[in-house]
N, C-alpha and C positions, 0 to 999 in steps of 0.2 A: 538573408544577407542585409547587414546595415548599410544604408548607404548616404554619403555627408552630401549636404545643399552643393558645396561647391563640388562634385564628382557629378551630379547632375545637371546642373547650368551647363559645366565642361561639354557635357553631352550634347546637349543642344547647341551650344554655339559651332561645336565641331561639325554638326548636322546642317547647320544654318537652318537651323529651326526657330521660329520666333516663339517667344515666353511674354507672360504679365506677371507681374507680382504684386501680389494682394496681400497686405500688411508689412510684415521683412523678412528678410532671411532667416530671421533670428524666433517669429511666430507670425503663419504666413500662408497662405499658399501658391503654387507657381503654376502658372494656366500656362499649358502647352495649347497654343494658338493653331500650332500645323500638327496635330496629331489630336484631334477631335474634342477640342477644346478640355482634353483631361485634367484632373488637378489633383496637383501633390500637393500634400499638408506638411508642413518642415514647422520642427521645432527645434530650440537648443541646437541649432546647426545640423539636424539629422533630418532627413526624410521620411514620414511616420508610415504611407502608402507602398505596399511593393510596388518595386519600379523594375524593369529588363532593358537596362543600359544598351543591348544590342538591339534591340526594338527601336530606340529611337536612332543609333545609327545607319542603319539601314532604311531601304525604303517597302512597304507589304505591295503584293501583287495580288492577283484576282486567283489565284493557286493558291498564295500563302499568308493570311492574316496574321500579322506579327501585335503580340500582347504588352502595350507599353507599360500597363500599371496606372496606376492612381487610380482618380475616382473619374467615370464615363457617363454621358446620356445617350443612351441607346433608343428608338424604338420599340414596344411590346405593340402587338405580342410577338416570340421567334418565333415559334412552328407552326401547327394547324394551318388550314387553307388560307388562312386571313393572316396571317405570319409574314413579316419581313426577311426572312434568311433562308428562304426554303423556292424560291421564284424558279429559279432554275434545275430545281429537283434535287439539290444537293445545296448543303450548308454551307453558307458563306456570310461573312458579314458585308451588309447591302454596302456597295460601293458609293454610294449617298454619303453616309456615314464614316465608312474607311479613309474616304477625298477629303473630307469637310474641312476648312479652313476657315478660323473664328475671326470675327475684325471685333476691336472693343469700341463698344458705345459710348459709354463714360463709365469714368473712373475716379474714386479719390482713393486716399490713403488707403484704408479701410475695405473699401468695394470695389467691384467691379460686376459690368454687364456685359457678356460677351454673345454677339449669335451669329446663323449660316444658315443659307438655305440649302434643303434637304431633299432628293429627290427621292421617295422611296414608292416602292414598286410589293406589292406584296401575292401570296401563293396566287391570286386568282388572276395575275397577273395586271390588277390595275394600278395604275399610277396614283401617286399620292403626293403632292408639290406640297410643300413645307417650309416653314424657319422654325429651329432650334435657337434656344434661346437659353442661357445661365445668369442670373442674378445670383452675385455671390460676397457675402460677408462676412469678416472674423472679427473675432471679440477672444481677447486672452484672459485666462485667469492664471492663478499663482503657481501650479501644477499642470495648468490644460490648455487647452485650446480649440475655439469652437470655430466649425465652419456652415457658416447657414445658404443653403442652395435652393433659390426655387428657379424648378427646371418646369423650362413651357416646348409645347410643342403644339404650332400655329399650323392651320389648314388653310394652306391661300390656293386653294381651286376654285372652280367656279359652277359645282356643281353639289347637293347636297350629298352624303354617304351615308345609308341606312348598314344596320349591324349584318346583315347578310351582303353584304359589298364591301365593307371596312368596320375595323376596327382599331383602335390609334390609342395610345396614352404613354408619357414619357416613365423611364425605368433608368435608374442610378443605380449604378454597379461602382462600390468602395470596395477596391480590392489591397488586399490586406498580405503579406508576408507571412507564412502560418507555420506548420509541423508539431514535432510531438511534444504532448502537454498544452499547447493550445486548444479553445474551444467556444463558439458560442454560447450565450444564455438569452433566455428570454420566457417572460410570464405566461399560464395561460391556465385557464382553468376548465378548459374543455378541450381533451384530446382530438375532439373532430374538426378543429380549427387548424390542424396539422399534418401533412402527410406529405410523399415521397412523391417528387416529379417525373423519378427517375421507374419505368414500369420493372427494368434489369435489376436494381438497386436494391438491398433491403440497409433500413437508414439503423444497423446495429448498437450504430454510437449515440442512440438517443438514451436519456437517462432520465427518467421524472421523478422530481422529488418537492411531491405537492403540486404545486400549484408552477409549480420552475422547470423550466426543461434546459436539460444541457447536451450538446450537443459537440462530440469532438470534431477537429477541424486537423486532424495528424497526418494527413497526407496518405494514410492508407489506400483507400482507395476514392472513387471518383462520384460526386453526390447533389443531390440538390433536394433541402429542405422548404416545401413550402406552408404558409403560413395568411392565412383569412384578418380583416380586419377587425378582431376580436382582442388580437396580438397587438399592447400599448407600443413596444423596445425589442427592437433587441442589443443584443453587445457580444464583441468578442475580446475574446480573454487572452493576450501573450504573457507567462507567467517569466519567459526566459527573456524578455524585451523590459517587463513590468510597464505592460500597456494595456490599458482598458480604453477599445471603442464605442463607442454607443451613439446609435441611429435612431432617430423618430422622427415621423413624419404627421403633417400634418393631416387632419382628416380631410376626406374628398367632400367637393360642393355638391348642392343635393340633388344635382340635374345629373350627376357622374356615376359610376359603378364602375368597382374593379373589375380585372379580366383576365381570362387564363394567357397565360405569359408561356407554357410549357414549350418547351422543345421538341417536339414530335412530328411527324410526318407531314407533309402538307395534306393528302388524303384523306387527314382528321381534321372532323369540325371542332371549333371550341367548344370547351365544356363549360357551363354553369358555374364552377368554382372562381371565384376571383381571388388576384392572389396582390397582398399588400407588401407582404415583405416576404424573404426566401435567404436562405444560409446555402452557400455555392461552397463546395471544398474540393478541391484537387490535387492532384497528386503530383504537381511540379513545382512544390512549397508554396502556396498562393490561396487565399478564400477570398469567396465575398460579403458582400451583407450589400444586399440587393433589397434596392426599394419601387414598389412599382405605384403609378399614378392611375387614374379611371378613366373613363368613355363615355358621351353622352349616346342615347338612344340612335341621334342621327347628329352628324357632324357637320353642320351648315358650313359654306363658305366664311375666313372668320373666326370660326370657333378656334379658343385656346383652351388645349387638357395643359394644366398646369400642378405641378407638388412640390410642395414646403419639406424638404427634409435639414433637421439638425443633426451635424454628425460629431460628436465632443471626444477628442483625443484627450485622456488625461495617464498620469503618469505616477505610478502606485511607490 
């Protein structure tokens, strides 16, 4: 469902919800402040991110996480014992992050910095005091529109956290408006840099053709592709919108390594797989294109896991 700049604003002010806006109405994006510092990219008057208009008027409960849309920074990893959404034995998005309420640092036309402190708590049940933090920029071209985000995610405790105690790196979830005929793409020349997060899942809709994998994103059923840092791009395809996204990130500093992000039980320990980017598809017209960030060995007091992701809306 399309949905126009001013039917979203409306949203928010109905909600008294506070907005930023970075660039214009017109090539832009609008940082939802009280709803986890999210951000919709609008062009030509349109909203390019799925957005659920009754998400932001409403408020979510510790029962019922309501899916605003746009683009999110979450904590990795969800699952395994070291996982932020599993603390209480059952999935939930950590209340840290569902509360969080953004204040802007500065801003010009162009930019903005916006962050919040994070309490998160993860399966082993330790606490983990944080600031999130979004640096974000646009730059228009004649057709497109680019949004550049680097997401930090600061440790201000006062103790160190070795990889059997914690594990931390920020995770950009661009969630997209999808169904049939839409689909992912993205290069790779070694199929073992690729596989299914989902163990229920088999990912039927992959298709290789050389060195390219495409992946539908139709709403069939419910999925999640992941992907090693071998994988340069990915992009998704709306052929009924004539929208091409395309995400990259930048590579991790050399003290970092990725890390399984999977959604699995807290009872599992992480696996050895690190995962960079990942294609999310569901079945209530909605995908992602999830970017994740890495981990140092031990997490001094201090430390910032930080990722450079480009996400370039252009319009075919």
């Amino acid at each position: 469902m399309r949905i126009k700049v001013t039917e979203l604003l409306e949203a928010f002010d109905k909600a008294r919800k506070r907005v930023h806006v970075v660039g214009s109405l017109n090539a832009g994006a609008i940082i939802a402040l009280d709803m986890e510092g999210r951000l919709f990219t609008v062009f030509d008057g349109e909203v390019l991110n799925h957005v659920n208009l009754s998400a932001i008027a409403e408020e979510g409960t510790n029962r019922q996480y309501l899916i605003a849309g746009g683009d999110g920074l979450w904590p990795a990893p969800e699952g395994t014992s070291l996982g932020y959404n599993y603390p209480t034995g059952k999935w939930r998005v950590p209340p840290g992050v569902s509360a969080s309420r953004y204040l802007v640092d500065n801003a010009t036309k162009k930019t903005a910095t916006i962050h919040c402190e994070v309490d998160l708590i993860n399966g082993l049940g330790i606490g983990i005091p944080t600031i999130f933090k979004r640096k974000i920029s646009i730059s228009k071209g004649k057709k497109s529109i680019n949004v550049h985000v680097v997401e930090t995610i600061k440790y201000i405790g006062n103790k160190p956290l070795r990889h059997t105690d914690a594990i931390l790196a920020p995770w950009s979830l661009c969630m997209l408006g999808s169904g049939p005929g839409c689909k992912a793409i993205f290069p790779c020349k070694d199929k073992s840099s690729v596989w299914d997060l989902y163990n229920d899942a088999k990912c039927t809709e992959m298709d290789w053709d050389g060195s390219i994998c495409r992946v539908a994103t139709n709403g069939s059923h419910r999925y999640q592709v992941a992907m090693d840092e071998k994988v340069p791009w990915v992009e998704f395809h709306d052929i009924n919108r004539g929208l091409i996204v395309h995400r990259q990130a930048e590579m991790l500093p050399v003290d970092q390594s990725y890390i399984d992000i999977s959604d699995v039980p807290p009872d599992l320990s992480p696996s050895g797989k690190g995962v960079r980017y990942s294609v999310y598809s569901d079945t209530n017209n909605f995908m992602e294109i999830e970017v994740a960030g890495g981990c140092p060995d031990v997490i001094n007091p201090g430390t910032e896991m930080s990722l450079a992701v480009n996400t370039q809306f252009r319009q075919t």
